[in-house]
C-alpha positions in Angstrom: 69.3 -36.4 25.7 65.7 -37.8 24.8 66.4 -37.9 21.6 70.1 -39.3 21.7 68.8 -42.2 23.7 65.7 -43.3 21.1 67.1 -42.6 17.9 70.4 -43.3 15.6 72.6 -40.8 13.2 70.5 -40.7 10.3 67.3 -40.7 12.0 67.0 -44.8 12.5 65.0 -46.5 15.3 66.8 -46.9 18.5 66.6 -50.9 19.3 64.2 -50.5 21.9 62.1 -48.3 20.5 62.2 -51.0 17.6 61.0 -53.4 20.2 58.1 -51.7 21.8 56.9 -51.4 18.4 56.9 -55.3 17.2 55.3 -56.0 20.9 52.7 -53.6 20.0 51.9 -55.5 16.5 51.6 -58.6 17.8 49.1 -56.9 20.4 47.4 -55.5 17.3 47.7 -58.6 15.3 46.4 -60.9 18.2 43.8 -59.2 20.2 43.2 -61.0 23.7 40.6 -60.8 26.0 36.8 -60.0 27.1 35.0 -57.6 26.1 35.8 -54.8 28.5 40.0 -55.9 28.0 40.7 -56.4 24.5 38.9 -52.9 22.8 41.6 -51.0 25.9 44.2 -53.0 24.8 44.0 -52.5 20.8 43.5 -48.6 21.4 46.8 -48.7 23.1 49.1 -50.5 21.2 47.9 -48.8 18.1 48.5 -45.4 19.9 52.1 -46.6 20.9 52.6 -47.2 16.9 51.7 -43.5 15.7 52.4 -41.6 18.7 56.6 -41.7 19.9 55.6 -40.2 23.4 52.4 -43.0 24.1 54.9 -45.4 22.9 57.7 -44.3 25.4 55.5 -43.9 28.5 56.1 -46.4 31.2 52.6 -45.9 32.5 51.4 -47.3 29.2 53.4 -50.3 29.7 52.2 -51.1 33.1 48.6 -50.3 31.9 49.6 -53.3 29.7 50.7 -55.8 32.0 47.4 -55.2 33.9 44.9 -55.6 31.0 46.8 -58.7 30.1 46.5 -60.1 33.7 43.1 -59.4 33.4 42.8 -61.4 30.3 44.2 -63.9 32.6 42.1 -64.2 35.4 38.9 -63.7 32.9 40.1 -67.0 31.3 41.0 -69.0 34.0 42.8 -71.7 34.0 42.3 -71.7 30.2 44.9 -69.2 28.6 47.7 -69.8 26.9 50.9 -70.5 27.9 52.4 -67.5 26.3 49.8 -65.2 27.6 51.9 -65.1 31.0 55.0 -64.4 29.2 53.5 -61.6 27.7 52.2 -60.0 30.8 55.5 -60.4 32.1 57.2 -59.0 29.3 54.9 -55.7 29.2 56.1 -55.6 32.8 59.5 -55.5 32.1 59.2 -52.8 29.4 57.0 -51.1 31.2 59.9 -50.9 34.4 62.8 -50.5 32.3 61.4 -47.5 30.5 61.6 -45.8 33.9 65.3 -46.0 33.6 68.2 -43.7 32.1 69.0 -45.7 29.3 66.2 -48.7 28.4 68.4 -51.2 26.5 70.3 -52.7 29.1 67.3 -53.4 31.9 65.5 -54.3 29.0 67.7 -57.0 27.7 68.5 -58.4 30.8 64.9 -59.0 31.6 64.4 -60.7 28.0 67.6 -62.9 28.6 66.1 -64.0 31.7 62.3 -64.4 30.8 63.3 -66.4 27.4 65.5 -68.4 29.7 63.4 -69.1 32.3 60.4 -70.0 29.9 62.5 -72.8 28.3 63.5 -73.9 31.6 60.0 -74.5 32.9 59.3 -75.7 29.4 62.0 -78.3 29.7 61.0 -79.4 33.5 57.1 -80.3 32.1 58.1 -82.0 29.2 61.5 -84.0 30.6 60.0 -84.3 34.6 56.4 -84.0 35.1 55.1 -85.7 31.7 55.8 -89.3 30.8 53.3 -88.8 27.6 55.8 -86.5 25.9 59.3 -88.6 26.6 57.5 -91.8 25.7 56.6 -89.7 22.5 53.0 -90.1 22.7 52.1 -86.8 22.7 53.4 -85.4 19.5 52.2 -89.2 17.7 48.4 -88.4 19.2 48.9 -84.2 18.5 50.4 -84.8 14.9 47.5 -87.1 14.0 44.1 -85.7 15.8 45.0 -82.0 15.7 43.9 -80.7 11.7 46.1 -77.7 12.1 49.4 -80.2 11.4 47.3 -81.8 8.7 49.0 -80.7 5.5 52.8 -81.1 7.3 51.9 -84.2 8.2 50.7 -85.4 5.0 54.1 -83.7 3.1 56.5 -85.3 5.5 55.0 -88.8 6.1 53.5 -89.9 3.0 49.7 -90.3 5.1 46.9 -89.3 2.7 43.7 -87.8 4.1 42.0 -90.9 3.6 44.7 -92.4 5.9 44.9 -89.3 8.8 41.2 -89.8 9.2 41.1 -93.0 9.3 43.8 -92.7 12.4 41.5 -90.0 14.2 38.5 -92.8 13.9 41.2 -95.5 15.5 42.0 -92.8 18.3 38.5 -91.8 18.9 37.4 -92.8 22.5 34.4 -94.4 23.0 31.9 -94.6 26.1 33.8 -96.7 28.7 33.2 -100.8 28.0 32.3 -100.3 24.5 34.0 -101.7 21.4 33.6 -101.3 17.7 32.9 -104.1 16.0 34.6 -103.2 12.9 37.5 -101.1 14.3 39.1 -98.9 11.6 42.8 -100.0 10.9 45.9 -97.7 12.4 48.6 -96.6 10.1 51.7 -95.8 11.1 54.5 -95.9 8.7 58.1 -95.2 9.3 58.5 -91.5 8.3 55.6 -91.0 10.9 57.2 -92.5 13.9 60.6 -90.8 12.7 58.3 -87.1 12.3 57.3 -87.8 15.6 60.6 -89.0 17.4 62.5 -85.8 15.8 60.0 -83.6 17.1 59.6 -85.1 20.7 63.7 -85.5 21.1 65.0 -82.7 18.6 62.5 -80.1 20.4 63.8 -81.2 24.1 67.3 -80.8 23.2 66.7 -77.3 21.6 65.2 -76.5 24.6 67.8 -77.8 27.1 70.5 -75.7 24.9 68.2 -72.2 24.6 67.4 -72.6 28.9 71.2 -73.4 29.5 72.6 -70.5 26.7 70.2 -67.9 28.5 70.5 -68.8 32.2 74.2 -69.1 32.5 76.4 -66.7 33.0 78.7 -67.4 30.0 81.7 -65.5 28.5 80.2 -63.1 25.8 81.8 -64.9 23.2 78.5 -67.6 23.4 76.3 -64.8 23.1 76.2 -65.4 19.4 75.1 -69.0 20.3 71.7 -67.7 21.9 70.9 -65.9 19.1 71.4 -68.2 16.7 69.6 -71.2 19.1 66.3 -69.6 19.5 66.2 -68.1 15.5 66.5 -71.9 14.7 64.0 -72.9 17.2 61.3 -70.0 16.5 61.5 -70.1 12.9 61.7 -74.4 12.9 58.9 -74.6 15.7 56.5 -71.6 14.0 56.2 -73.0 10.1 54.3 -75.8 11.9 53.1 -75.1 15.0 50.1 -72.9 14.7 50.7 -70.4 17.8 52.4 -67.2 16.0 52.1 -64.8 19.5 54.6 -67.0 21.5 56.9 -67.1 18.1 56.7 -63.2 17.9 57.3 -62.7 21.6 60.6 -65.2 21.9 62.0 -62.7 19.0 61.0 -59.9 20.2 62.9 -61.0 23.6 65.7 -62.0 21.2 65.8 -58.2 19.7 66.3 -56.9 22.7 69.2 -58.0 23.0 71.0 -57.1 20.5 73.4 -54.4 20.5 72.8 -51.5 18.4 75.6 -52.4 16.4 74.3 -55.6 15.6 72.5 -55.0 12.4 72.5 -58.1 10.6 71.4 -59.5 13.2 68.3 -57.1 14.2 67.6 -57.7 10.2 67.3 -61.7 10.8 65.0 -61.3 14.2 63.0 -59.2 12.0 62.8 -61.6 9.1 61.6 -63.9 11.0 59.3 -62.1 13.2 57.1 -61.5 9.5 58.3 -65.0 8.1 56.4 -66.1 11.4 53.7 -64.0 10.0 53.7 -65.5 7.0 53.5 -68.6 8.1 50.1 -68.2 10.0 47.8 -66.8 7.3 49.4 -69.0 4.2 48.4 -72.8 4.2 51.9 -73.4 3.2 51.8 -77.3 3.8 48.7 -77.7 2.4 49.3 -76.0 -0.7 52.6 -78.2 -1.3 50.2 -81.5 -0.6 48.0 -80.1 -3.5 50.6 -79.2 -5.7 52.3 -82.8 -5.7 48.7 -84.2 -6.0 47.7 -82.7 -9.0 51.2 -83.1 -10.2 50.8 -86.6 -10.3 
């Protein structure tokens, strides 16, 4: 019965088992903590890669979901957003391995953690901060932050003359002062539009992954959810520099497929290394070079 329950005819991974193991590479992949957290934390996920009955063990889970909490109050009030959905979600795997058969507590506590995270993501951004739905935060983030540098320089036309400039313009000064040759702002049209798409295309994505998720709608919209947060984690991650949450919202995604899904389980995985792919290769960057030297 162990065995029926974690693997496949043929010897292939169960689809939880499958998801244990991606949570524990991106534990791997993006250590967290002090000190005294992250070395426990490393030595368990990579024991729950090359050891089936370390990665099975509820205990190990919940010893998870503590260290991370701990990462959490060490860093106080300074984490990351997804750092909470990840304690939760070691929680939840942690619980539902206690039960007869893992897949369906499992995926009903991704369904409603993915859900709920866009819902809360959607109340901050539509609610509780004018800044973002008057889009100034993306036209200040897109500028000052040097992560976006090379996107924003292949999509808007900016050169880095231009994007540096802007930082000068959005510097702030001590309070009463003025410059008395202040730099020039540019702004052309494909910036404001970059901008615009991201703060209004990103709220709507939202709106549909928090409603998709929360609802309880017929099965036949189930393919909708999957295909709504691929879009959004695969769209979101070649630019925003912040791979953990990306890997997380798939993993979530996994889980619920149904073992029969495989095409499916093949395209969360794609994406889980395209995310991958994305952090460590400069890919903007190396498209702004290439066009400059082709010209």
């Amino acid at each position: 019965m162990y065995m029926g329950k974690w693997t496949r005819p043929g010897g292939e991974a169960a689809p939880a088992e499958l998801v244990l193991r991606l949570t524990a590479i991106e534990l791997l992949l993006r250590p967290m903590g002090p000190w005294f957290i992250k070395p426990v934390i490393l030595l368990l996920a990579g024991l729950a890669l090359i050891l089936p009955q370390v990665l099975r063990a509820p205990a190990i889970w919940l010893a998870l979901a503590l260290l991370v909490a701990g990462r959490l109050l060490a860093d106080w009030p300074l984490p990351d957003n997804h750092i909470y959905l990840l304690a939760y979600w070691c929680l939840a795997a942690g619980l539902a391995l206690r039960a007869p058969d893992v897949r369906p507590p499992l995926a009903l506590s991704a369904r409603l953690l993915v859900g709920l995270a866009f819902l809360f993501a959607l109340l901050w951004k539509a609610v509780l901060s004018p800044d973002y739905l008057d889009g100034r935060f993306f036209r200040v983030t897109l500028m000052m932050d040097d992560r976006f540098a090379g996107a924003v320089m292949l999509l808007t036309g900016l050169s880095a003359e231009q994007l540096q400039q802007n930082r000068n313009y959005l510097q702030p000064l001590p309070e009463g002062a003025e410059l008395l040759h202040p730099p020039l702002f540019v702004e052309p049209p494909a910036f404001r539009w970059l901008a615009g798409s991201a703060t209004y295309g990103m709220l709507a994505l939202e709106a549909a992954i928090a409603m998709l998720y929360l609802l309880p709608w017929h099965s036949r919209f189930e393919s909708a959810r999957h295909v709504f947060l691929l879009a959004f984690c695969v769209l979101t991650y070649a630019f925003a520099p912040v791979a953990g949450f990306g890997w997380l919202l798939l993993v979530m995604g996994l889980a619920q497929c149904n073992p029969e899904q495989r095409l499916l389980r093949f395209a969360y995985i794609l994406s889980y290394f395209l995310i991958l792919l994305f952090s460590e290769i400069p890919w903007a960057d190396l498209l702004v070079q290439g066009l400059e030297g082709a010209r």
